[in-house]
C-alpha positions in Angstrom: -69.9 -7.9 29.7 -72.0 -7.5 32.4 -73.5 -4.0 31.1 -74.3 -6.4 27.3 -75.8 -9.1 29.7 -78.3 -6.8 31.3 -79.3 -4.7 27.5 -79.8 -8.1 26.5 -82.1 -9.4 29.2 -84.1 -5.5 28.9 -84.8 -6.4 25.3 -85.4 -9.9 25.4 -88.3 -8.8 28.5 -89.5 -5.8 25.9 -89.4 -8.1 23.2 -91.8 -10.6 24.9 -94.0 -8.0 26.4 -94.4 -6.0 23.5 -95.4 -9.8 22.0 -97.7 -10.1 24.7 -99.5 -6.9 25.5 -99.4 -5.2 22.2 -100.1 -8.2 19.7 -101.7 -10.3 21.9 -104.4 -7.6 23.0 -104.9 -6.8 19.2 -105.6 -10.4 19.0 -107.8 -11.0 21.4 -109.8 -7.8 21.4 -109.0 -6.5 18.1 -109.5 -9.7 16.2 -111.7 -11.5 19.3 -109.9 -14.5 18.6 -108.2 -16.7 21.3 -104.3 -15.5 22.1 -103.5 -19.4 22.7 -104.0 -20.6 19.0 -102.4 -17.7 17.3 -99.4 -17.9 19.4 -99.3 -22.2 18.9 -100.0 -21.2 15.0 -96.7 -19.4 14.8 -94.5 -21.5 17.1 -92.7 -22.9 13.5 -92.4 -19.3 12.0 -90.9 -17.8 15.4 -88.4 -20.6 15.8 -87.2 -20.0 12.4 -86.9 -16.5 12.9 -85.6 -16.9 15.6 -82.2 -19.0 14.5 -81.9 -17.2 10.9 -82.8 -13.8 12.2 -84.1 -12.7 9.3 -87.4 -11.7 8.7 -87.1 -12.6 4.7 -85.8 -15.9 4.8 -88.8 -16.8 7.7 -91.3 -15.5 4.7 -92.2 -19.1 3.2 -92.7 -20.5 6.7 -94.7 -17.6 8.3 -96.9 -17.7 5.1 -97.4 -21.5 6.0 -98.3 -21.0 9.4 -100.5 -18.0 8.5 -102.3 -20.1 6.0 -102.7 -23.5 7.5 -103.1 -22.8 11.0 -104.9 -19.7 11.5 -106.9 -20.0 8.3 -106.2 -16.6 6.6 -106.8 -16.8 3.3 -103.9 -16.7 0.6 -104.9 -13.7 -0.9 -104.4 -12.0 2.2 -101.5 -13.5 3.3 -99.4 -13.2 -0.2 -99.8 -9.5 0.5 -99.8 -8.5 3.8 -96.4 -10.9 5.0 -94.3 -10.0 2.3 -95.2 -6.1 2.6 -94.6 -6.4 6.5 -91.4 -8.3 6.1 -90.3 -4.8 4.4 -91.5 -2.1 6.3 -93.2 -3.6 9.7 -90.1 -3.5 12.0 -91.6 -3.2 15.9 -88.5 -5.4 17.0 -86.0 -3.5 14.7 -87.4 0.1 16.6 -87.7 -1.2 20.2 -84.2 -2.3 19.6 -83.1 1.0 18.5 -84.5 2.6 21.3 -83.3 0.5 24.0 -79.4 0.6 22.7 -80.0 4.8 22.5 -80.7 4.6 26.3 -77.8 2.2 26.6 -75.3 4.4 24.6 -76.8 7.7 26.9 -76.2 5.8 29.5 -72.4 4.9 28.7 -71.4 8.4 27.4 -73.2 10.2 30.4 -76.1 11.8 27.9 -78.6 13.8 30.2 -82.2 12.6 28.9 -85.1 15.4 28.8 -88.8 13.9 28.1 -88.4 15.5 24.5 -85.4 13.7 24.2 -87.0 10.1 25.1 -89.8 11.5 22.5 -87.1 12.1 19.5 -85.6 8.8 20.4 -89.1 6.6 20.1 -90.1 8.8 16.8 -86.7 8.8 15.1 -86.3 4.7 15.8 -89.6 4.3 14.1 -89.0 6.0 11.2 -86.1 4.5 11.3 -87.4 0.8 11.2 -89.1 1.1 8.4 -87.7 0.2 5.5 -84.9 -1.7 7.3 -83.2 -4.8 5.4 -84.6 -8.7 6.7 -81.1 -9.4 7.2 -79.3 -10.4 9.9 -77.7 -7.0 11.8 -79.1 -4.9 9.5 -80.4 -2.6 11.9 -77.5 -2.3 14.2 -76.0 0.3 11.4 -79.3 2.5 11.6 -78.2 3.3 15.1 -76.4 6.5 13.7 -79.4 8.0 12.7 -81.2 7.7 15.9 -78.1 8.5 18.2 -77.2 11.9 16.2 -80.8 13.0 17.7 -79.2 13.3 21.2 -76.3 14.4 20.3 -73.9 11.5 20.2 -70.9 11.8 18.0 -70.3 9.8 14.8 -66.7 8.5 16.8 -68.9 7.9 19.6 -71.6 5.7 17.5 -68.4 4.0 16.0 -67.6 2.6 19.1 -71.0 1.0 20.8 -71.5 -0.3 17.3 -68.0 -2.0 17.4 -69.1 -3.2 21.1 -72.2 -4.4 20.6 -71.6 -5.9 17.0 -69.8 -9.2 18.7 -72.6 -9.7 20.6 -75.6 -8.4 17.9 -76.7 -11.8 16.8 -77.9 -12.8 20.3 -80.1 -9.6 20.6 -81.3 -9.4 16.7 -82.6 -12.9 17.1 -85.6 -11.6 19.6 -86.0 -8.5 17.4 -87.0 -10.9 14.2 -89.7 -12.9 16.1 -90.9 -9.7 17.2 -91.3 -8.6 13.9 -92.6 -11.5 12.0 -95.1 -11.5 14.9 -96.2 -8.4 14.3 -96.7 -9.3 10.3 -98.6 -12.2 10.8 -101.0 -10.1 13.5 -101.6 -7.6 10.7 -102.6 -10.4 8.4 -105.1 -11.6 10.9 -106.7 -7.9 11.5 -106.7 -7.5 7.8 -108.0 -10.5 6.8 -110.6 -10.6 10.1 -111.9 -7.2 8.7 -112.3 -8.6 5.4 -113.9 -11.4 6.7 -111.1 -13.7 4.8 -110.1 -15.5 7.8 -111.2 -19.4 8.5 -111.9 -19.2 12.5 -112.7 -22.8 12.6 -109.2 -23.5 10.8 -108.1 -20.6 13.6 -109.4 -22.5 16.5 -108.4 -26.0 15.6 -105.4 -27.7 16.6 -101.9 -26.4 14.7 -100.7 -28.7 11.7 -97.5 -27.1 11.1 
């Protein structure tokens, strides 16, 4: 329990600075927009993704907040969201990643550089693709664990010890992701020029 409790507070504090750093600088010097209103203009679609976990049943409401608070236009949005809620799975692959280390961790796994290099590569390719349903990705661990040579009976068993305890971690990994989808639909829609910065800068109505 007390080996869960610290995975869970590493991801939750990757989770938030992958948020922070990664989508937050595309933001504000990608996009040149202020990091304060995009973050208020998905508040709604974060706290629904964050008690459904699931990136497909958040689709209405981060299409909302995409729309009517930081003024991309529909055309934009109707494509970008839904694609990302498919294949754009940043939460899904840091996830995948930090329970790798975890499981090397538990089963003694020496880690080389190349190693760490497979795991980050193979949990990407991994993501994509990934179902935007609740614990979806925890099955996907298989793929990334074979990498480093971590048995199938092995896998079984940090599955079966994690799975009790998934739904806490896969909530951060959705508002990662639909975070991530509703930054693409700002670039895209900012290089476009489809975006409404005054509706962007004005207070959230959602």
């Amino acid at each position: 329990l007390q080996n869960l409790f610290v995975l869970t507070i590493i991801l939750y504090v990757g989770c938030i600075l992958h948020m922070i750093l990664v989508y937050g600088g595309l933001i504000r010097f990608g996009a040149r927009l202020p990091l304060k209103n995009f973050f208020k203009g998905i508040l709604d679609a974060q706290a629904v993704a964050y008690s459904t976990s699931s990136s497909s049943a958040t689709l209405p409401v981060t299409l909302q907040c995409v729309e009517n608070n930081l003024g991309v236009k529909k055309t934009v949005a109707s494509s970008v969201l839904p694609l990302g809620a498919t294949i754009n799975m940043d939460g899904t692959a840091l996830y995948l990643g930090v329970v790798a280390l975890f499981s090397a961790q538990i089963f003694g796994v020496q880690l080389e550089l190349s190693d760490y290099l497979l795991i980050a590569m193979t949990a990407t390719l991994t993501s994509i693709g990934t179902a935007g349903i609740p614990s979806a990705s925890l099955f996907l661990l298989a793929t990334v664990l074979s990498v480093i040579g971590i048995s199938d009976a092995q896998t079984a068993l940090i599955v079966g010890f994690v799975l009790p305890f998934d739904r806490i971690l896969d909530m951060a990994r959705t508002v990662v992701n639909i975070t991530g989808d509703a930054t693409v639909s700002i670039l895209v829609a900012k290089s476009e020029d489809d975006i409404d910065e005054e509706v962007f800068r004005s207070e959230s109505v959602i």
